[in-house]
KEGUMI-797099 format. One line per 5 residues: number of its first residue (from 1); their letters; for each residue y, x, z of N, C-alpha, C. Coordinates in nm, 2 decimals. Layout:
<recs>
NUM> a> Y/X/Z/Y/X/Z/Y/X/Z  ...
</recs>
This chain:
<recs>
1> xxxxx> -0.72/1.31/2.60/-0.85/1.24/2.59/-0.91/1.27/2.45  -1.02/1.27/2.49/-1.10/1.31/2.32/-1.15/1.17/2.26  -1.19/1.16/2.15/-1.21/1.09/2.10/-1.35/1.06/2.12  -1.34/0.92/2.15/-1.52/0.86/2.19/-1.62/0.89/2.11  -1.73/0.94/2.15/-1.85/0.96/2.04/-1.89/0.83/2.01
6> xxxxx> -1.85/0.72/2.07/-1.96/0.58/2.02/-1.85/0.51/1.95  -1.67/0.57/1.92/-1.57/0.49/1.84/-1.68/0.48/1.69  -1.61/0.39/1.66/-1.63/0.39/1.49/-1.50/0.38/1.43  -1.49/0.43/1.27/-1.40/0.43/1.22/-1.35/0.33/1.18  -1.21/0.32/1.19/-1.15/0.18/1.16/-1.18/0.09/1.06
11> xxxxx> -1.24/0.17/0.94/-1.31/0.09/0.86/-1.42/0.10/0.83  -1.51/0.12/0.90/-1.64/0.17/0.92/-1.69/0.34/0.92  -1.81/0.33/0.96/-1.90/0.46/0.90/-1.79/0.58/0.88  -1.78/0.71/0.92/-1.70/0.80/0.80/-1.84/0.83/0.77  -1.94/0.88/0.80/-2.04/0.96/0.74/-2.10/0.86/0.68
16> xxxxx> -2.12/0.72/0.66/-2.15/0.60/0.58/-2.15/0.69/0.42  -2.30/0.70/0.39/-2.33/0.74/0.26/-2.29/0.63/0.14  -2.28/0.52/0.17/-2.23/0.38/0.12/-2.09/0.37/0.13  -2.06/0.39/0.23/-1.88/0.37/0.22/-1.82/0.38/0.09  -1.76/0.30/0.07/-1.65/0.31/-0.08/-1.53/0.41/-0.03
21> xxxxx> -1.46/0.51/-0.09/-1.34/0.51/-0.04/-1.21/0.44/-0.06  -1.22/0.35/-0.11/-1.07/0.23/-0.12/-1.10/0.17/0.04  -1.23/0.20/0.11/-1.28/0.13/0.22/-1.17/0.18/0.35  -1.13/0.30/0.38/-1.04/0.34/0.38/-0.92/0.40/0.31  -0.88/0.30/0.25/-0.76/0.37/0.13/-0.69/0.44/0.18
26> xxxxx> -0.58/0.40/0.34/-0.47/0.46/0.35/-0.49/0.54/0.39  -0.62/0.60/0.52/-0.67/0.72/0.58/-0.71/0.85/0.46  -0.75/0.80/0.32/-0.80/0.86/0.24/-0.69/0.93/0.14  -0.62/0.84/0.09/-0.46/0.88/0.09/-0.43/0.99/0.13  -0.36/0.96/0.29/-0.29/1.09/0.33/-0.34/1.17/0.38
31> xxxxx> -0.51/1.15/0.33/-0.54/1.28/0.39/-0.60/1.40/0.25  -0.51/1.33/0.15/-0.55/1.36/-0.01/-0.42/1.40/-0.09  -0.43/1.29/-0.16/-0.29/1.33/-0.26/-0.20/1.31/-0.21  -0.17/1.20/-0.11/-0.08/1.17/-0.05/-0.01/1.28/0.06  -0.06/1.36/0.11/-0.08/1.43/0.22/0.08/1.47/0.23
36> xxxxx> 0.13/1.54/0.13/0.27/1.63/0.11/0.34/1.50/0.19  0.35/1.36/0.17/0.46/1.25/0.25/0.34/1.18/0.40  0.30/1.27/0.47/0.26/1.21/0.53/0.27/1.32/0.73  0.28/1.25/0.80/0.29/1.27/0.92/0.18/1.27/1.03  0.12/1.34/1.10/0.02/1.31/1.19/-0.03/1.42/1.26
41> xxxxx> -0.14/1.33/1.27/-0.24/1.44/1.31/-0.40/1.37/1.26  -0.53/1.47/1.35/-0.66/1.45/1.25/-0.74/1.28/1.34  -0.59/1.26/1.37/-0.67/1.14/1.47/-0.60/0.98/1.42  -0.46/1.01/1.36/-0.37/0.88/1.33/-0.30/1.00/1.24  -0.24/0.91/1.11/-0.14/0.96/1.02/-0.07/0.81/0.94
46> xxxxx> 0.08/0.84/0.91/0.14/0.73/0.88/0.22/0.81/0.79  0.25/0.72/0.68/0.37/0.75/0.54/0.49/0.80/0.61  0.59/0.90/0.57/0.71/0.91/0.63/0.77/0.78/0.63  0.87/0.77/0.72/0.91/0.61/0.71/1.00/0.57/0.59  1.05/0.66/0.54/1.15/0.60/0.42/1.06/0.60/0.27
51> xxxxx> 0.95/0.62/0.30/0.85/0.62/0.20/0.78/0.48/0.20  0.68/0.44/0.30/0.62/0.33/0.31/0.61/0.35/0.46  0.54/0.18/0.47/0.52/0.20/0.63/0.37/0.20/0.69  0.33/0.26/0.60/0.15/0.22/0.60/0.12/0.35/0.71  0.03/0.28/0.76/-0.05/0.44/0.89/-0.22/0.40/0.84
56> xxxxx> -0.29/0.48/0.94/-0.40/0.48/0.95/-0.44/0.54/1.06  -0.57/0.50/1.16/-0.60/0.59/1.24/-0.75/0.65/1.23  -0.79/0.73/1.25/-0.97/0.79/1.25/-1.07/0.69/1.28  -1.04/0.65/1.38/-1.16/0.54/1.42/-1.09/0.41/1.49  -1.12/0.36/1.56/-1.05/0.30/1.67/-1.06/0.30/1.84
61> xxxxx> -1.07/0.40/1.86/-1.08/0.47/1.99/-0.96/0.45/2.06  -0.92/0.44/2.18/-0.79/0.45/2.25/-0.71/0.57/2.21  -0.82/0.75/2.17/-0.72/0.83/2.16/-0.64/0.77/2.04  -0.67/0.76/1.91/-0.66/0.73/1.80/-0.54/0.64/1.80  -0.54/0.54/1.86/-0.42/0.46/1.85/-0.33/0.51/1.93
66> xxxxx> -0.37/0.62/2.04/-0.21/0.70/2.13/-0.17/0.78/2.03  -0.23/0.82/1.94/-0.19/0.90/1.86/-0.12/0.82/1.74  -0.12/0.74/1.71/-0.10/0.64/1.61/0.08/0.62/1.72  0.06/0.54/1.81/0.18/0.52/1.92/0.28/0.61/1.90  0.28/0.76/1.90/0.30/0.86/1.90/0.40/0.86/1.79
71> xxxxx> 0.35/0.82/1.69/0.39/0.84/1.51/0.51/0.76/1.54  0.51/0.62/1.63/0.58/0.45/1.56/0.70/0.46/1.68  0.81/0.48/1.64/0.97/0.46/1.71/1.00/0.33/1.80  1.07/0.33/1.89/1.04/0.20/1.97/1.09/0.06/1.86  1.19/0.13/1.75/1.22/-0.04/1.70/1.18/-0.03/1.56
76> xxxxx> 1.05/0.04/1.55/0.99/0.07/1.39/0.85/-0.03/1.34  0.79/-0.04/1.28/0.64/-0.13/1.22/0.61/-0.06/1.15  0.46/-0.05/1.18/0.38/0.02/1.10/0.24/-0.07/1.04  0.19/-0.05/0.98/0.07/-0.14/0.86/-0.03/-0.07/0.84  -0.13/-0.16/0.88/-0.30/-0.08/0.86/-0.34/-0.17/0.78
81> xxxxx> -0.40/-0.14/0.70/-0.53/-0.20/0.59/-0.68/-0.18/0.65  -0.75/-0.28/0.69/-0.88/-0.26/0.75/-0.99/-0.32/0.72  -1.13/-0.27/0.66/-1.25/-0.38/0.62/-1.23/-0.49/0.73  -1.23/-0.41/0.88/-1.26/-0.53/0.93/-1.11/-0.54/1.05  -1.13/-0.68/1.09/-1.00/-0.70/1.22/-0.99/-0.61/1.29
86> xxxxx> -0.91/-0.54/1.35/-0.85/-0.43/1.44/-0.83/-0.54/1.56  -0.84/-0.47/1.70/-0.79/-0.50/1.80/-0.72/-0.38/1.89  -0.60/-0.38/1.87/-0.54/-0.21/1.91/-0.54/-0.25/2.08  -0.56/-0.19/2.16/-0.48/-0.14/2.26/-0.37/-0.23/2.30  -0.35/-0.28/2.45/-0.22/-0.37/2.51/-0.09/-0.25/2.48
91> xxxxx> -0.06/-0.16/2.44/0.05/-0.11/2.42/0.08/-0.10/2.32  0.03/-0.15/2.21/0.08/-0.23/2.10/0.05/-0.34/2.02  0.17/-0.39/1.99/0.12/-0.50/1.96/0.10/-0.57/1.81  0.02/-0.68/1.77/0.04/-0.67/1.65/0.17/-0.83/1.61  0.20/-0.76/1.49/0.34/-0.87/1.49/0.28/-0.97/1.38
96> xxxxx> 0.24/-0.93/1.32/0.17/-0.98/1.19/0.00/-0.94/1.13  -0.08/-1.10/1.14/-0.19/-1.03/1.01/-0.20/-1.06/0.90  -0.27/-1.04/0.80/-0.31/-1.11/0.67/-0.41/-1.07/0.60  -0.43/-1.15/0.51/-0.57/-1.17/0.42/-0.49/-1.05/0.28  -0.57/-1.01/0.24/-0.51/-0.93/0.11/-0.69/-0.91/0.08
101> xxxxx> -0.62/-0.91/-0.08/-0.77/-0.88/-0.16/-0.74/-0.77/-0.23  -0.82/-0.69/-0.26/-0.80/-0.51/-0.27/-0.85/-0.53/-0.43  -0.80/-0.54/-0.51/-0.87/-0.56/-0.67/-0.89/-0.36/-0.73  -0.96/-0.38/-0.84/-0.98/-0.29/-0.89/-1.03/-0.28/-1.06  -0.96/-0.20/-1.14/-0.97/-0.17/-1.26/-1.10/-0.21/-1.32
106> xxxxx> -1.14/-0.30/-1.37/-1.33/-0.25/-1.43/-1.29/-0.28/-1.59  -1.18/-0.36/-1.65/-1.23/-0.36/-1.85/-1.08/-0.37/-1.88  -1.02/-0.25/-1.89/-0.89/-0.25/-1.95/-0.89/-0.30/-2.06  -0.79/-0.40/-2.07/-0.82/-0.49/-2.21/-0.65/-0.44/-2.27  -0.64/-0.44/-2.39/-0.51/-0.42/-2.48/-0.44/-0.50/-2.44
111> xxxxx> -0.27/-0.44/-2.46/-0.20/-0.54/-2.42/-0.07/-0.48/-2.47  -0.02/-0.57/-2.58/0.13/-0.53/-2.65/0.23/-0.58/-2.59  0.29/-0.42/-2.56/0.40/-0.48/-2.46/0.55/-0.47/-2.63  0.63/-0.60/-2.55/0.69/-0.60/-2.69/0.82/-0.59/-2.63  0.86/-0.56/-2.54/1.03/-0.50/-2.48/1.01/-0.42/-2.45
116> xxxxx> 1.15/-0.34/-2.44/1.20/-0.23/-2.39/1.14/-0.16/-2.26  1.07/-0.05/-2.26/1.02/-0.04/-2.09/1.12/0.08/-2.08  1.16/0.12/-1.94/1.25/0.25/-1.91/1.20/0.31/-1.81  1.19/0.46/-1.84/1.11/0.52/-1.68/1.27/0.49/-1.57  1.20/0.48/-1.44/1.28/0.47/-1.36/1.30/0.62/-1.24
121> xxxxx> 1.45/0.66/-1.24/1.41/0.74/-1.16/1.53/0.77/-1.04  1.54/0.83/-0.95/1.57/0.85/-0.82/1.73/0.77/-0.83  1.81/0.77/-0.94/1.90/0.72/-0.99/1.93/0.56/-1.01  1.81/0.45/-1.02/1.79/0.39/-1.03/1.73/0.30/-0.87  1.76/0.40/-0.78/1.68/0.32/-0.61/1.78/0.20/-0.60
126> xxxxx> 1.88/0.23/-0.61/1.98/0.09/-0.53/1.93/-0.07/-0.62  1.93/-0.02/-0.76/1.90/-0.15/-0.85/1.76/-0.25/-0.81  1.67/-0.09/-0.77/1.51/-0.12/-0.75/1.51/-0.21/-0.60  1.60/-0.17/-0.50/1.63/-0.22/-0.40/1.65/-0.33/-0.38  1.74/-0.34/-0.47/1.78/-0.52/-0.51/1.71/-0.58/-0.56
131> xxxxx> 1.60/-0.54/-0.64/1.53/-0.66/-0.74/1.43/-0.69/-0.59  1.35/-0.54/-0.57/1.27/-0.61/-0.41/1.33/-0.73/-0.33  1.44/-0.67/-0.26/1.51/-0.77/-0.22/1.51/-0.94/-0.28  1.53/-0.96/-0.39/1.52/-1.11/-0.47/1.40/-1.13/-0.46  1.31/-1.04/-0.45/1.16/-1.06/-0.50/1.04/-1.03/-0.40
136> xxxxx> 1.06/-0.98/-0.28/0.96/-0.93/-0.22/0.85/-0.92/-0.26  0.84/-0.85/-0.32/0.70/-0.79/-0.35/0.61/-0.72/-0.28  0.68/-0.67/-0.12/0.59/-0.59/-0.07/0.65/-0.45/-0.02  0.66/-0.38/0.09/0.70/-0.31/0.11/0.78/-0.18/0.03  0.88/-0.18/-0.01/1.00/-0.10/-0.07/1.09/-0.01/-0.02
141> xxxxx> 1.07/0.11/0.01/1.21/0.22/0.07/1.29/0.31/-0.05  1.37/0.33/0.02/1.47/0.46/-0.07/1.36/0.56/-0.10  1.27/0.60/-0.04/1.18/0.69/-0.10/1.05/0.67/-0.13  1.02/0.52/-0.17/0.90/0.49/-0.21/0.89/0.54/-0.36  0.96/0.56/-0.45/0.95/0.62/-0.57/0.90/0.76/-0.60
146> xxxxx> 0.92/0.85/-0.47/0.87/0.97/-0.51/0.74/0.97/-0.49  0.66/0.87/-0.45/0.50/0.81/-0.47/0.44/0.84/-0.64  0.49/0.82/-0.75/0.44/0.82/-0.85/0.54/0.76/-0.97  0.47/0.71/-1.04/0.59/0.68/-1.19/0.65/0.52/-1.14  0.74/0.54/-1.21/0.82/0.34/-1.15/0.83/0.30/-1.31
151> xxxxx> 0.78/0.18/-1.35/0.88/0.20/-1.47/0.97/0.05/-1.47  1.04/-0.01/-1.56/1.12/-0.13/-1.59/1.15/-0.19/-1.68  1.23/-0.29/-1.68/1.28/-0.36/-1.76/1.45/-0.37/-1.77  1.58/-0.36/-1.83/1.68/-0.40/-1.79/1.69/-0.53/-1.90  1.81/-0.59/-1.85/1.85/-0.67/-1.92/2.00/-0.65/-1.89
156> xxxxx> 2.03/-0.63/-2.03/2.24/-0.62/-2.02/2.25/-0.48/-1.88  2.21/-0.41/-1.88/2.21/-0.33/-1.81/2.11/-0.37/-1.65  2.10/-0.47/-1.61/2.04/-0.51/-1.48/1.87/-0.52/-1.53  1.85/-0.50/-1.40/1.71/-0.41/-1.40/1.63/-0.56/-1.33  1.56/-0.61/-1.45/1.49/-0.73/-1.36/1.33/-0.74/-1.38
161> xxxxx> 1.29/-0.63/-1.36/1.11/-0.61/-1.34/1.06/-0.51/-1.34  1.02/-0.47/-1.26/0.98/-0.33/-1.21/0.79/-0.29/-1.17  0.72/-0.20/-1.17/0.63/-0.21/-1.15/0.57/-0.04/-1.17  0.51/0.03/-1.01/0.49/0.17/-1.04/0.37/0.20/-0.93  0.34/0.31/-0.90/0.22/0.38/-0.84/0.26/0.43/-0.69
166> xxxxx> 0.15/0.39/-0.56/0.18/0.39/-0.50/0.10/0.49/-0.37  -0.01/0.42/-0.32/-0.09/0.54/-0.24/-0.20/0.60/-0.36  -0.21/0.74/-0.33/-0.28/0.82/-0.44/-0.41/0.87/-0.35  -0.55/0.89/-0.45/-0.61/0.91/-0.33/-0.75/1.01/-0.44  -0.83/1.05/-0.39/-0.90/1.13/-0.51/-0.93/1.01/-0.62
171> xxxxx> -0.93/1.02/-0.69/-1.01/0.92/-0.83/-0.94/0.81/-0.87  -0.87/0.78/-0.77/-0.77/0.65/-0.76/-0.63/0.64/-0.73  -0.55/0.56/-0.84/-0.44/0.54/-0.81/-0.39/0.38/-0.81  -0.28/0.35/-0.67/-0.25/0.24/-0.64/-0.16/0.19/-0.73  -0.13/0.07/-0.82/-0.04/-0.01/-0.84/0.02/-0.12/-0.75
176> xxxxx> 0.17/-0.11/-0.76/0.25/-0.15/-0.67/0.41/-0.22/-0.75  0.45/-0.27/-0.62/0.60/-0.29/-0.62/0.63/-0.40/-0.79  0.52/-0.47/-0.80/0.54/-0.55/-0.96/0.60/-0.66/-0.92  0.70/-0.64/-0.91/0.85/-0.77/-0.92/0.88/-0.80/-1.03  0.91/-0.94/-1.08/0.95/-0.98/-1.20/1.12/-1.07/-1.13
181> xxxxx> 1.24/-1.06/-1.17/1.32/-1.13/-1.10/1.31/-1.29/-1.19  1.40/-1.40/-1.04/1.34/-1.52/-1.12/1.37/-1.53/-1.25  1.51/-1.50/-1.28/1.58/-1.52/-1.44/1.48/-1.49/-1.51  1.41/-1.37/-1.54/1.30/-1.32/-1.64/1.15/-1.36/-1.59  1.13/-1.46/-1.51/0.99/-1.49/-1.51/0.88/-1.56/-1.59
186> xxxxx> 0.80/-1.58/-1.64/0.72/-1.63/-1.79/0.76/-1.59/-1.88  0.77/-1.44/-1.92/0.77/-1.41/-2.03/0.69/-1.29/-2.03  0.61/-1.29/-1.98/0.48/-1.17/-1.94/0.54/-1.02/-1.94  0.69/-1.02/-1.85/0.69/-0.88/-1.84/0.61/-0.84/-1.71  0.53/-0.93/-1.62/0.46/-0.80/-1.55/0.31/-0.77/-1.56
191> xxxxx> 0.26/-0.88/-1.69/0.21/-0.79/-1.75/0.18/-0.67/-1.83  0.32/-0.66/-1.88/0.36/-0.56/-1.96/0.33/-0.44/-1.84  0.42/-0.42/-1.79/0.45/-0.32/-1.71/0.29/-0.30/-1.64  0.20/-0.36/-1.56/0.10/-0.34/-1.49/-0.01/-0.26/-1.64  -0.02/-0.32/-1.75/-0.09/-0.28/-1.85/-0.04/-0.14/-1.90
196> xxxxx> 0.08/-0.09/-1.91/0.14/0.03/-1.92/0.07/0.14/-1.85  0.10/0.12/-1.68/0.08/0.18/-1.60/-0.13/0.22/-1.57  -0.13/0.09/-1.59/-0.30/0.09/-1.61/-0.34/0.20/-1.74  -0.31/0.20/-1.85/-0.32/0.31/-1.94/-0.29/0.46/-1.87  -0.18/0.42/-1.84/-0.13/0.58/-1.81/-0.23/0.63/-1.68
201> xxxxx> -0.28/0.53/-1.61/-0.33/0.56/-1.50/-0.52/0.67/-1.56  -0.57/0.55/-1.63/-0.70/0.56/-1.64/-0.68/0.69/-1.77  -0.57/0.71/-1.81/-0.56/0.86/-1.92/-0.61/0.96/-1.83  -0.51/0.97/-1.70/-0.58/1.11/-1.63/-0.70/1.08/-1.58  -0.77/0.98/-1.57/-0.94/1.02/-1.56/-0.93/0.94/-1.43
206> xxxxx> -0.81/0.85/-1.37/-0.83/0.75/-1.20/-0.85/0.64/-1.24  -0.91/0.55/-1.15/-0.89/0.41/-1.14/-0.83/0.37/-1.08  -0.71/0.24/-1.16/-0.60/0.16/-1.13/-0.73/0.06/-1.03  -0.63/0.06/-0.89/-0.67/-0.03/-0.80/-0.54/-0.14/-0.72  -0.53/-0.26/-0.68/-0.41/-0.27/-0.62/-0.43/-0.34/-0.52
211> xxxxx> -0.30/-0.37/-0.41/-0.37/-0.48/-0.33/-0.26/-0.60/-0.39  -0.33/-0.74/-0.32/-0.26/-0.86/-0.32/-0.27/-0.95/-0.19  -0.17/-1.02/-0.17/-0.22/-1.12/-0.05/-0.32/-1.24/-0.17  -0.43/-1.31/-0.08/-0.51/-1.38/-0.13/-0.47/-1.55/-0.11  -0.35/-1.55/-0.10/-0.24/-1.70/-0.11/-0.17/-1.64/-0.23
216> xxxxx> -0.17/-1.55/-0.31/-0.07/-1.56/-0.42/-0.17/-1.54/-0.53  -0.26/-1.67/-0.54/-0.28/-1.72/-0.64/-0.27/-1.69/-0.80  -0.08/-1.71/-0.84/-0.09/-1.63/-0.97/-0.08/-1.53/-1.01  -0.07/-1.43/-0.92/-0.05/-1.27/-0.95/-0.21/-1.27/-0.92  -0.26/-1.32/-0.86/-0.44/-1.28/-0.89/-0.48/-1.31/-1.00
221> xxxxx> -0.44/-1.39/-1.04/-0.51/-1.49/-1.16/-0.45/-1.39/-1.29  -0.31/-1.34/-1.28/-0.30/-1.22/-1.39/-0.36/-1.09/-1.38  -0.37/-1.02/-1.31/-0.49/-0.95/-1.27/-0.57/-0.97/-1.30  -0.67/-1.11/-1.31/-0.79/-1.16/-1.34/-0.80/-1.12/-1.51  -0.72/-1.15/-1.58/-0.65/-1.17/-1.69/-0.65/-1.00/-1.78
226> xxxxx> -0.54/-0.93/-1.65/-0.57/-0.80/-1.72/-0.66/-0.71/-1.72  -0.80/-0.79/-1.61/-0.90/-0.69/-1.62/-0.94/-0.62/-1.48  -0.90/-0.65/-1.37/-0.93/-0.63/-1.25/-0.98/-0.76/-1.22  -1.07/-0.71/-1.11/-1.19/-0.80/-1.03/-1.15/-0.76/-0.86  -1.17/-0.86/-0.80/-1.20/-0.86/-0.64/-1.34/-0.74/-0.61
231> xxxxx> -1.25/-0.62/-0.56/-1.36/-0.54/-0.49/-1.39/-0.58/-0.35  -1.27/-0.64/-0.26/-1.34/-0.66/-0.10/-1.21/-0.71/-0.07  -1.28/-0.80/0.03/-1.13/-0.86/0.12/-1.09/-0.74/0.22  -0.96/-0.72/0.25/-0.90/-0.64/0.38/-0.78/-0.73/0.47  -0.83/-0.66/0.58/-0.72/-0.73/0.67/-0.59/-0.67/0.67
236> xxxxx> -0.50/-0.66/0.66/-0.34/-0.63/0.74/-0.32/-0.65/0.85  -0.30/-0.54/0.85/-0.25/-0.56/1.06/-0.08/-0.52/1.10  0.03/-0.61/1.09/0.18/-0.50/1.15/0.17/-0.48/1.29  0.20/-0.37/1.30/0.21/-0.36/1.46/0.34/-0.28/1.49  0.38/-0.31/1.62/0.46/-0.24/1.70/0.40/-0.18/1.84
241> xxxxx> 0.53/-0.12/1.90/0.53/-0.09/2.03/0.52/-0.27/2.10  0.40/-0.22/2.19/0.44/-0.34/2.30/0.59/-0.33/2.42  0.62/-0.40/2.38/0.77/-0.46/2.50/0.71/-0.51/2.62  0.76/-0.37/2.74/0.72/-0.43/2.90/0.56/-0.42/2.91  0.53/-0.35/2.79/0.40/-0.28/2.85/0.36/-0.20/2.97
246> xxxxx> 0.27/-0.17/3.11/0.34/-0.03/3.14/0.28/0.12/3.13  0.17/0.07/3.04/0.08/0.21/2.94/0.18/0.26/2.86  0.24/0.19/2.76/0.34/0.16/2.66/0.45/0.26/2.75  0.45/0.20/2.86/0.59/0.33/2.91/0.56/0.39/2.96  0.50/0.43/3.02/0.40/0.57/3.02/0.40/0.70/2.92
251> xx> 0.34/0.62/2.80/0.33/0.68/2.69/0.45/0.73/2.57  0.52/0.63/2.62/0.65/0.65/2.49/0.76/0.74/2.58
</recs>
């Protein structure tokens, strides 16, 4: 099936002279810098899975989400970012939504980082694993690192705050994964680390953008702090295969 001339794209307009492109971040992504870790086709594309679990589809057309279906394993989840609420298709379903506020770089203010920071690298996944794990910060794989720089904090050898780059996209790069573990919390290492990364980001000429859920209050309010502002609210969508669909088995 071809794709409907009257779909619109899942987050609006593509030919939208207005469109932002953070408006579609994750579509813009892998179809950009991200492209080398990503899987698809010109209708649905999703992160490889040991990378992240983020997809996107072209519009929201029935083909678009068979093609999206296509991508997602019967016991796998996959995550869209969308201006506006998605309603997919009875053959999948969604597990989860949420509110997330999409901030973005506008007055990098100075910021003396006064500990030790360490680049983190492929060597360092199992530690980074664990601090997610204590910390949920948000989606974390064994291969989410080869996304961009990670950097840290140890203490006595143990690695308790982390913070690195995540979907890449022309002009713009994501900050992510900023865990602070409880033992080390109030002592402004993640602003250290976000302020690092924000330099090194806007050196090559991108803007530091991130997301947040809009219930976590104080990680907004440090952001506020270091100089990012609310560009637009986005929805979250997790979805799976529908169970006992019989499109769904049809199709799978």
């Amino acid at each position: 099936m071809s794709v409907s001339d009257e779909s619109m794209p899942a987050n609006g307009p593509a030919d939208s002279k207005s469109a932002h492109p953070l408006d579609q971040v994750i579509w813009k992504a892998l179809t950009s810098r991200n492209r080398n870790v990503a899987e698809g086709d010109h209708l649905a594309l999703r992160y490889l899975a040991p990378i992240a679990p983020f997809a996107a589809t072209k519009d929201t057309s029935t083909a678009s989400f068979r093609a999206l279906l296509a991508l997602l394993p019967a016991n796998d989840r996959i995550a869209l970012f969308t201006v506006d609420e998605i309603m997919p298709p009875p053959f999948l379903s969604v597990l989860e939504r949420g509110a997330v506020d999409q901030m973005l770089m506008a007055k990098m203010h100075t910021q003396h980082c006064s500990v030790p920071i360490v680049t983190l690298g492929a060597g360092d996944v199992p530690d980074m694993l664990a601090l997610v794990e204590a910390t949920h910060p948000g989606p974390f794989g064994p291969r989410t690192i080869e996304l961009g720089e990670y950097i840290g904090v140890r203490r006595q050898g143990t690695l308790v705050a982390m913070a690195g780059e995540r979907m890449r996209l022309d002009g713009f790069t994501e900050i992510s994964a900023v865990c602070v573990h409880p033992s080390a919390r109030g002592q402004g290492l993640a602003a250290d680390l976000v302020s690092i990364l924000v330099r090194s980001i806007a050196s090559r000429g991108e803007t530091p953008f991130l997301h947040v859920f809009n219930s976590n209050r104080p990680a907004i309010e440090l952001y506020l702090k270091l100089g990012f502002i609310l560009r637009r609210p986005m929805h979250l969508a997790l979805l799976a295969r529908a169970s006992g669909d019989p499109e769904c088995g049809r199709l799978c």
